[in-house]
C-alpha positions as CSV (number, residue, x, y, z in Angstrom):
1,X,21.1,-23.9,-31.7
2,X,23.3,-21.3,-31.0
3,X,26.1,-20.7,-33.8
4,X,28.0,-17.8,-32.7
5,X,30.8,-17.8,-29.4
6,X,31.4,-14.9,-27.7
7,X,34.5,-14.5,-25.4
8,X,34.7,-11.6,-22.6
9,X,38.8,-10.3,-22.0
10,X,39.3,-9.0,-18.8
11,X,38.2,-5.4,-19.7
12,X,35.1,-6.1,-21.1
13,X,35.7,-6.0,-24.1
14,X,34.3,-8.9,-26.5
15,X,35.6,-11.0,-29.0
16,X,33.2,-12.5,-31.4
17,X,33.5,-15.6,-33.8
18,X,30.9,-16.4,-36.0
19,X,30.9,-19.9,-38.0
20,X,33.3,-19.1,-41.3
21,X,30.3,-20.3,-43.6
22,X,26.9,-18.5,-43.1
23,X,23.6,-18.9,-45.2
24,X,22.3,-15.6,-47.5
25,X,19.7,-14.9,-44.7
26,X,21.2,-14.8,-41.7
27,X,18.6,-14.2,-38.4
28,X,20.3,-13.0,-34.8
29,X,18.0,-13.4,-31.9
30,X,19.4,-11.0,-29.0
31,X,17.1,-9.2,-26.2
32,X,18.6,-6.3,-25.7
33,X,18.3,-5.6,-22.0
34,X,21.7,-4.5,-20.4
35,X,21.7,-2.7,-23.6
36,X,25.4,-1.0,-23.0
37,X,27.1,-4.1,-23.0
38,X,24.9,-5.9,-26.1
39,X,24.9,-3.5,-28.5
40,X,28.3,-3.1,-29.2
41,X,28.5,-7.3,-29.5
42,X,25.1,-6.9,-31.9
43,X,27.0,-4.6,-34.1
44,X,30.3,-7.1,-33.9
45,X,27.8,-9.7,-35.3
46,X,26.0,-8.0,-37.8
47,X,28.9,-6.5,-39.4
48,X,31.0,-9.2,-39.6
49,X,27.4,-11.7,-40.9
50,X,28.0,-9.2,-44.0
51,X,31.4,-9.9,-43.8
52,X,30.6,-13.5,-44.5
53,X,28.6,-13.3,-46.9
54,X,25.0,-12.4,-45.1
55,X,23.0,-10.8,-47.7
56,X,19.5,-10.3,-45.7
57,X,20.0,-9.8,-41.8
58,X,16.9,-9.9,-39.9
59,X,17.3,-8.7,-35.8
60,X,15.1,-10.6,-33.2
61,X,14.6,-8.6,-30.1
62,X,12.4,-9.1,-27.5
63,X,13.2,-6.4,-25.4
64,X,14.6,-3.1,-27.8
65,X,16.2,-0.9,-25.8
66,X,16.2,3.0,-26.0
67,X,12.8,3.4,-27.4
68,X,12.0,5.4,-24.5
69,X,13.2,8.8,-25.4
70,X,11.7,10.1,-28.8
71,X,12.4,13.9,-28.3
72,X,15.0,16.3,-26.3
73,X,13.1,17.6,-23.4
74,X,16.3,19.3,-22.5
75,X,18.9,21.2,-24.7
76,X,21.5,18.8,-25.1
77,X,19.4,15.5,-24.4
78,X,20.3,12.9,-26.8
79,X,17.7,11.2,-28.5
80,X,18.2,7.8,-28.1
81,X,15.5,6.5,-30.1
82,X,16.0,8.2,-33.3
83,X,20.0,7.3,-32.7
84,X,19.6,3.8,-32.0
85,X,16.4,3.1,-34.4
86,X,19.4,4.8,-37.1
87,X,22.1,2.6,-36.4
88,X,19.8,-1.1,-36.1
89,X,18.8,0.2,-39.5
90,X,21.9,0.8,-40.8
91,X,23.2,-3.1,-40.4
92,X,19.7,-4.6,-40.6
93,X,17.3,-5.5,-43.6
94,X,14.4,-6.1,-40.9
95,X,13.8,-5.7,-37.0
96,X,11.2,-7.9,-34.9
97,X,10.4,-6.8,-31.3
98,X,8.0,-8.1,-28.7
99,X,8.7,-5.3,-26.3
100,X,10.0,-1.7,-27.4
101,X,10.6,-0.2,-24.2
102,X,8.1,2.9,-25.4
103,X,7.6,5.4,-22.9
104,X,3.3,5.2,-22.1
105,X,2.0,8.3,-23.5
106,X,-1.2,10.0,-21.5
């Protein structure tokens, strides 16, 4: 059952609505493919879940994105895994993944 709406304005940006009444453990099930455009929605939800009332959020994600890049090669290369592993962390008591996009080592 899907509990959330999610409306798209003609810039792209989103505009979230959650139901007004949410349990203490609150679980969001989102792949995160097309990860530029979900993850700014993900944190929409998760914040305002707390905002609610959410006391224990749990993320369900397939696919986790930006798992890939775990060090700079370059100077200046961001690393995406540490930043984005930081932030899911941040607004989430747990993280499930099927899939996290990690780079095959040899």
């Amino acid at each position: 059952m899907r509990t959330s709406r999610c409306t798209v304005f003609p810039t792209r940006e989103s505009r979230l609505r959650l139901p007004p009444q949410l349990p203490e453990r609150v679980i969001i099930c989102r792949s995160l493919n097309d990860p530029n455009a979900k993850l700014v929605e993900l944190l929409l939800a998760a914040e305002t879940a707390r905002e609610l009332g959410a006391r224990e959020l749990i993320l369900v994600a397939p696919y986790l994105c930006y798992m890939r890049q775990d060090t700079a090669f370059h100077p200046g290369e961001a690393v995406s895994q540490r930043s984005v592993g930081r932030w899911l962390g941040a607004h989430f008591d747990t993280v499930i993944t099927v899939d996290p996009h990690l780079q095959p080592r040899a």
